[in-house]
mmCIF file of the C-alpha atoms, coordinates in Angstrom:
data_MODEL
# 
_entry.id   MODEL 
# 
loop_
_atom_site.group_PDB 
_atom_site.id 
_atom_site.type_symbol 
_atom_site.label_atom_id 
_atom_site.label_alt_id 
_atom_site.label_comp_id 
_atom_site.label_asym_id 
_atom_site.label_entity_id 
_atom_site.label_seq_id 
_atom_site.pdbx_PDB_ins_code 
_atom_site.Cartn_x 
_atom_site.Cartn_y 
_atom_site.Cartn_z 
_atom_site.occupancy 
_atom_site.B_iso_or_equiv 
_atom_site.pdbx_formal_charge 
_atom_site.auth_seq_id 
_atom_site.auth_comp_id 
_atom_site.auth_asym_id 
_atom_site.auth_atom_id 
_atom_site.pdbx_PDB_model_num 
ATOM 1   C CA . UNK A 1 1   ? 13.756  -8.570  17.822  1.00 0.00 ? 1   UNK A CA 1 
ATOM 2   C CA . UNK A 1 2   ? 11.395  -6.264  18.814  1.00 0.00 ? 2   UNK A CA 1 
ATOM 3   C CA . UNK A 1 3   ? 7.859   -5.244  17.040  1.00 0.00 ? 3   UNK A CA 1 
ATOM 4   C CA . UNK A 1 4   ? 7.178   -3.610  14.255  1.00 0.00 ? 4   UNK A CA 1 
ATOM 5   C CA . UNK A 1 5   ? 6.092   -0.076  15.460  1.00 0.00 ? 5   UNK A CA 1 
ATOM 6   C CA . UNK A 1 6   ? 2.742   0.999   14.393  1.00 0.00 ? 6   UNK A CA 1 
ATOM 7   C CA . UNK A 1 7   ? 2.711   3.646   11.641  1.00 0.00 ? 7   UNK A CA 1 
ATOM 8   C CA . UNK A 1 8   ? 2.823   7.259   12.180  1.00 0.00 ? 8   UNK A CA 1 
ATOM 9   C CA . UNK A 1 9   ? -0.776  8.463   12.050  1.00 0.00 ? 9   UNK A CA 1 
ATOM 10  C CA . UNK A 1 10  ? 0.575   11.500  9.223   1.00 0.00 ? 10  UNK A CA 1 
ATOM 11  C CA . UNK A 1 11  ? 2.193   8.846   7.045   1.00 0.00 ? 11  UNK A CA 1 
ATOM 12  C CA . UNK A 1 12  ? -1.644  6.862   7.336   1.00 0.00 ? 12  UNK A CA 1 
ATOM 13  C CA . UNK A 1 13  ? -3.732  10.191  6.372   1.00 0.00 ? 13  UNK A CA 1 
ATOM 14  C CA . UNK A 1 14  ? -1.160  11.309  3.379   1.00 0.00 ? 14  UNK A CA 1 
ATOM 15  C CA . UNK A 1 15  ? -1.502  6.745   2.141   1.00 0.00 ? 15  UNK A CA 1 
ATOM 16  C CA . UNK A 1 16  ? -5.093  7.067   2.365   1.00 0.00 ? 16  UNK A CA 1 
ATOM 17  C CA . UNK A 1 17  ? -5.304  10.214  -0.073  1.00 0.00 ? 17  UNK A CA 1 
ATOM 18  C CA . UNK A 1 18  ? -2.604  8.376   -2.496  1.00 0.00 ? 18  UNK A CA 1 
ATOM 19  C CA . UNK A 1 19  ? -4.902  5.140   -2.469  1.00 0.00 ? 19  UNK A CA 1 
ATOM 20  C CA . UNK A 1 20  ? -7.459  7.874   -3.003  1.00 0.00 ? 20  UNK A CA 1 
ATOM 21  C CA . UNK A 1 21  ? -5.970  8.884   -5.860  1.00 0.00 ? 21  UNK A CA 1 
ATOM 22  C CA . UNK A 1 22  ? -4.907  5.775   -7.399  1.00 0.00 ? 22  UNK A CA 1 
ATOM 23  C CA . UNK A 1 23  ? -8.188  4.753   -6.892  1.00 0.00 ? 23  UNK A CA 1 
ATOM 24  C CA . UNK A 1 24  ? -9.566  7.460   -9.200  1.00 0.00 ? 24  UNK A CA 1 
ATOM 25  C CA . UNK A 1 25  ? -6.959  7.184   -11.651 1.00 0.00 ? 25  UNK A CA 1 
ATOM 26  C CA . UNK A 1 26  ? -7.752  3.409   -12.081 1.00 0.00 ? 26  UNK A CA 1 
ATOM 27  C CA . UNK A 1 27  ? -11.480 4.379   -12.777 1.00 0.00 ? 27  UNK A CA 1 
ATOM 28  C CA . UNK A 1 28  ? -10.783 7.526   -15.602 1.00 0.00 ? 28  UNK A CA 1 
ATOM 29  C CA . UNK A 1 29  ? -8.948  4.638   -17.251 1.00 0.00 ? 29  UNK A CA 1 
ATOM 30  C CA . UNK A 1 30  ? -11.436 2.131   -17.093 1.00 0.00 ? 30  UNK A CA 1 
ATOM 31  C CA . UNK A 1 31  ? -14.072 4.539   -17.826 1.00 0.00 ? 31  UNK A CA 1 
ATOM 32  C CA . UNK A 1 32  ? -12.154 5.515   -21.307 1.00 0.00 ? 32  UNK A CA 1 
ATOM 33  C CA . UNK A 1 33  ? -11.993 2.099   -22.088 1.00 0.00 ? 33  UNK A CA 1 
ATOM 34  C CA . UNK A 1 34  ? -8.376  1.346   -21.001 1.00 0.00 ? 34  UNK A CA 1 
ATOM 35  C CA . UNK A 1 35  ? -7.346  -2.310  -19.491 1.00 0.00 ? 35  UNK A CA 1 
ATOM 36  C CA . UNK A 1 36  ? -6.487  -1.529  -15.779 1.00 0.00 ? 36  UNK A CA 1 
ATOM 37  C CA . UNK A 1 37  ? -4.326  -4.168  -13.562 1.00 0.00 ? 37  UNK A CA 1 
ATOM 38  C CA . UNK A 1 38  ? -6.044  -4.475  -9.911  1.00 0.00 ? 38  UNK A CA 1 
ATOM 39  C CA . UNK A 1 39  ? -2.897  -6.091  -8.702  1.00 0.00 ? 39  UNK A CA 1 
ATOM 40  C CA . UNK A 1 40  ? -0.947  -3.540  -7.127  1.00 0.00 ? 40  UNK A CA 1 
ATOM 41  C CA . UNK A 1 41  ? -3.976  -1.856  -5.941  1.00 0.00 ? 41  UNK A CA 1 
ATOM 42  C CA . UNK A 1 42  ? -5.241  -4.664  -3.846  1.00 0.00 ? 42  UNK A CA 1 
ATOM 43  C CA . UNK A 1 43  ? -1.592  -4.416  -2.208  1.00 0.00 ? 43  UNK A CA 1 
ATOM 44  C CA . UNK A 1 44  ? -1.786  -1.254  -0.995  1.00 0.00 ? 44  UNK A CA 1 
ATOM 45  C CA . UNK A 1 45  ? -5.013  -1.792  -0.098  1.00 0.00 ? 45  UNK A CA 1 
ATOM 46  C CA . UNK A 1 46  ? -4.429  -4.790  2.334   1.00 0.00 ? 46  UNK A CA 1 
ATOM 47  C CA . UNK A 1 47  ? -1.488  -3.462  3.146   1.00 0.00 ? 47  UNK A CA 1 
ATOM 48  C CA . UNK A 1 48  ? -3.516  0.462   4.471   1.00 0.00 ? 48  UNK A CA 1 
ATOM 49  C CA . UNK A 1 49  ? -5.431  -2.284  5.859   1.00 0.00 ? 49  UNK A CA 1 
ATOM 50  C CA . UNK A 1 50  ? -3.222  -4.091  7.843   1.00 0.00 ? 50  UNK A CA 1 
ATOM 51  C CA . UNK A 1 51  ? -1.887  -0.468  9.352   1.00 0.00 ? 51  UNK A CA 1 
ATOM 52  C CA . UNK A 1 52  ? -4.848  0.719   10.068  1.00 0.00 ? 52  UNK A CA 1 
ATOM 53  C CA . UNK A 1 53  ? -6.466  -2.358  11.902  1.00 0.00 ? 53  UNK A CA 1 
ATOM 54  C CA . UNK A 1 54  ? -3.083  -2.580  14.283  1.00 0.00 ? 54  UNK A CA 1 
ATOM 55  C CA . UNK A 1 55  ? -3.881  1.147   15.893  1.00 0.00 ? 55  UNK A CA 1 
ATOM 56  C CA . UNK A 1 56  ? -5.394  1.320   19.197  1.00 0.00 ? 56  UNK A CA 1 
ATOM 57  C CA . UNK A 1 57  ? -9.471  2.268   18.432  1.00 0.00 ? 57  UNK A CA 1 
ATOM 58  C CA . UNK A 1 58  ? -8.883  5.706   19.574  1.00 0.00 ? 58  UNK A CA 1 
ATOM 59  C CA . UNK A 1 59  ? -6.217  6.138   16.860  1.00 0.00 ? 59  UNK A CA 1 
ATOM 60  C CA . UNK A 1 60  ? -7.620  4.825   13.972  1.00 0.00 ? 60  UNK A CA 1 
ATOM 61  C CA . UNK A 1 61  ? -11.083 6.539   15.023  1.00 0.00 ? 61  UNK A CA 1 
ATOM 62  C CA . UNK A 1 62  ? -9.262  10.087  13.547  1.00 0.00 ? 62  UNK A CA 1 
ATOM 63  C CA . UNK A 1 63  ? -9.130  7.953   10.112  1.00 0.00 ? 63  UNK A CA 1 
ATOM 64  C CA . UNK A 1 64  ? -12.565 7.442   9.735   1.00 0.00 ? 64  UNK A CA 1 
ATOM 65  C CA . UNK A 1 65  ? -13.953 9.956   7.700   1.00 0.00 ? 65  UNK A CA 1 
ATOM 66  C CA . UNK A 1 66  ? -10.466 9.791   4.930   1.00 0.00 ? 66  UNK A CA 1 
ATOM 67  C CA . UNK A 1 67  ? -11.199 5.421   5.235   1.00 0.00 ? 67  UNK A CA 1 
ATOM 68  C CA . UNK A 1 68  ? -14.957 6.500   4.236   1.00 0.00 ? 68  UNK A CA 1 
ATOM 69  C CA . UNK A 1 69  ? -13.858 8.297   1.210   1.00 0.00 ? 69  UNK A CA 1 
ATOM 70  C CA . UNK A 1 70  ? -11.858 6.054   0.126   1.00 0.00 ? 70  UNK A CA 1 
ATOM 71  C CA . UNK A 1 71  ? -14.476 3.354   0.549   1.00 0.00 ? 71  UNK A CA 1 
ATOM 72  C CA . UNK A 1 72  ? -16.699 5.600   -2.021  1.00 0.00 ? 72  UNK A CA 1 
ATOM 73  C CA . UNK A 1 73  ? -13.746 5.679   -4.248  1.00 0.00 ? 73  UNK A CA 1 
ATOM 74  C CA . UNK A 1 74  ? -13.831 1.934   -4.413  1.00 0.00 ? 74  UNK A CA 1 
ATOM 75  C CA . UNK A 1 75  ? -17.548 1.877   -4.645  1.00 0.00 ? 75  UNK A CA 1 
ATOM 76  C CA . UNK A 1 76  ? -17.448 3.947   -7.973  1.00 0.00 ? 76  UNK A CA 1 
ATOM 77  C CA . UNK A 1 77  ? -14.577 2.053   -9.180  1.00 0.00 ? 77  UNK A CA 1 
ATOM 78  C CA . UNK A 1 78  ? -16.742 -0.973  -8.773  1.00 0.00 ? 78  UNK A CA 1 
ATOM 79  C CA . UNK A 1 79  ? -19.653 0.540   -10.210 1.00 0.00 ? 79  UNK A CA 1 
ATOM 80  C CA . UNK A 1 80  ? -16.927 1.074   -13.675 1.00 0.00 ? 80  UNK A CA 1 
ATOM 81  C CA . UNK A 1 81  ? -15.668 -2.353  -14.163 1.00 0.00 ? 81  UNK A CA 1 
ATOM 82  C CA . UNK A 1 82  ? -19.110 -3.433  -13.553 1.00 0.00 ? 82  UNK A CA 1 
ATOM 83  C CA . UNK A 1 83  ? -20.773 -1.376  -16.539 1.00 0.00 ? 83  UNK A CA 1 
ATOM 84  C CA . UNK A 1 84  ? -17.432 -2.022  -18.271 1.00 0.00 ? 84  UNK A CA 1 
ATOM 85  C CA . UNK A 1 85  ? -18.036 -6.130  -18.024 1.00 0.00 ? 85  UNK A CA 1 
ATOM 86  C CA . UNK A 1 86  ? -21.486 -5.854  -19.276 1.00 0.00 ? 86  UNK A CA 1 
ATOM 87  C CA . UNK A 1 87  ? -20.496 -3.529  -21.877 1.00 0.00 ? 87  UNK A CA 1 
ATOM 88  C CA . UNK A 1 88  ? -18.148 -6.024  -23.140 1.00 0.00 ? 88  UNK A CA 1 
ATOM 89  C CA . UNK A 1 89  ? -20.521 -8.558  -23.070 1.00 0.00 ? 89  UNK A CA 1 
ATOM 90  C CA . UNK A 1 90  ? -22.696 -7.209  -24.828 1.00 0.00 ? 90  UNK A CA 1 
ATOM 91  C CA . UNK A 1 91  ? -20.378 -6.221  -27.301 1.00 0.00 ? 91  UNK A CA 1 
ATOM 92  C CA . UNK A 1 92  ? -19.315 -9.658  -27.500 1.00 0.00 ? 92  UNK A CA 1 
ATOM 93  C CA . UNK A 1 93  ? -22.442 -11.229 -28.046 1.00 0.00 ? 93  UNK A CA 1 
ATOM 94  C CA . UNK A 1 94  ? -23.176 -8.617  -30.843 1.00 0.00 ? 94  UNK A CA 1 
ATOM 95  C CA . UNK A 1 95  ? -20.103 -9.698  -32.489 1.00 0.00 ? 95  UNK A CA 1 
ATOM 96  C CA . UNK A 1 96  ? -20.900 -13.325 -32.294 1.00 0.00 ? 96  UNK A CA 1 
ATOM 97  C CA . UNK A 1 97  ? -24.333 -12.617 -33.596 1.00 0.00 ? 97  UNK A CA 1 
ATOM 98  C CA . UNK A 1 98  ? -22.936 -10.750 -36.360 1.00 0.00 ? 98  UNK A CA 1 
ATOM 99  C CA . UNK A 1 99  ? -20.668 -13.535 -37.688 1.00 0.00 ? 99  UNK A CA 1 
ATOM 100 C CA . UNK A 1 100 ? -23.445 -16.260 -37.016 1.00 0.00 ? 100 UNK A CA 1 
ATOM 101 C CA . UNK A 1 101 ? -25.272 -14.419 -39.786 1.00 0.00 ? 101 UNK A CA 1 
ATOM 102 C CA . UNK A 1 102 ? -22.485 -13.846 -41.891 1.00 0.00 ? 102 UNK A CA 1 
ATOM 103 C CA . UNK A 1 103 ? -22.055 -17.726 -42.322 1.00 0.00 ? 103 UNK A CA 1 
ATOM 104 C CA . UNK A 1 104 ? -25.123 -18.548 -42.465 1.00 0.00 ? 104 UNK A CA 1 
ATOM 105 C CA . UNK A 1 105 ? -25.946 -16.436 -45.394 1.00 0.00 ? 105 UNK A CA 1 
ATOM 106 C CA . UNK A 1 106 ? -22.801 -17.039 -46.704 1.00 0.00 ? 106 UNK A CA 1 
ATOM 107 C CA . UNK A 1 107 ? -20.577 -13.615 -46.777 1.00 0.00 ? 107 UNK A CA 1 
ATOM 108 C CA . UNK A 1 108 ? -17.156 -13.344 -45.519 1.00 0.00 ? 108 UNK A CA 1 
ATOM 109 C CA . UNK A 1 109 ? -16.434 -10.987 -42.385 1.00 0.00 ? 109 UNK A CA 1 
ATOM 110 C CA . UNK A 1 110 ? -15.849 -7.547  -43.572 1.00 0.00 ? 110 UNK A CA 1 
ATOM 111 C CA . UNK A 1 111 ? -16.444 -7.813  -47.174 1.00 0.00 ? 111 UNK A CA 1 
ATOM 112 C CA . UNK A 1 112 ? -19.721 -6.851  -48.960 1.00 0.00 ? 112 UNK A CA 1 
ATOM 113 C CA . UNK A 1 113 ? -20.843 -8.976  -51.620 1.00 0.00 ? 113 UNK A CA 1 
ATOM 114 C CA . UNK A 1 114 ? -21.198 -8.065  -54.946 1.00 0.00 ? 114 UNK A CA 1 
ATOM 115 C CA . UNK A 1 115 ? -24.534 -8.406  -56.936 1.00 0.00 ? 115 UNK A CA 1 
ATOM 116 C CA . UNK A 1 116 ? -24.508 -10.548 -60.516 1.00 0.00 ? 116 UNK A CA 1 
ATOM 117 C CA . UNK A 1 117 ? -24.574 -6.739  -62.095 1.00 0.00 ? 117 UNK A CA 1 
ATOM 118 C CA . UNK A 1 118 ? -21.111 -5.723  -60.291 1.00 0.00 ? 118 UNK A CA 1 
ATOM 119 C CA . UNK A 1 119 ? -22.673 -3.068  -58.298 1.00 0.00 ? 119 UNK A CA 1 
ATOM 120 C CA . UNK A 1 120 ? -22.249 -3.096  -54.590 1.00 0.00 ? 120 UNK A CA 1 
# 
């Protein structure tokens, strides 16, 4: 059996822009608040990765500029799920806060109490 033939440099430039692509797609739906899987996205990553790192230097050296992109791409996507996370956490914490002083004073979640008079 005889190996695996490196990958056409065309097919390379043409998965770069797709990863590209999914890349940015990933981060509009993280930035409108959407839960975004990573899963398949590390794949293709590793796997660009694995295609890229078996060309001869002078080959891959063409890829450069499309890899560098794509490495901003990731870079903002980062930068997302970051201030996503903290967002969250803060959100979280707010919550917690929020029902800490609802029991304490005595109130159920999402109800108002009612004064001795029956107003509101």
């Amino acid at each position: 059996m005889s190996a695996p033939l490196p990958p056409d440099h065309e097919d390379l430039v043409s998965a770069i822009a797709e990863l590209a692509a999914m890349i940015n797609d990933t981060k509009i739906a993280a930035e409108a608040g959407q839960l975004v899987e990573l899963d398949l996205l590390a794949m293709r990553i590793a796997v660009l990765c694995d295609a890229v790192s078996s060309l001869a230097v002078e080959k891959a050296r063409p890829l450069r500029p499309a890899l560098e992109t794509l490495m901003s791409e990731l870079d903002r996507l980062d930068f997302v799920l970051r201030r996503r996370n903290v967002d969250l956490s803060l959100d979280l914490q707010q919550a917690d806060r929020r029902l800490r002083a609802q029991l304490a004073y005595g109130t159920t979640p999402g109800k108002n109490p009612v004064s001795p008079g029956g107003r509101k």
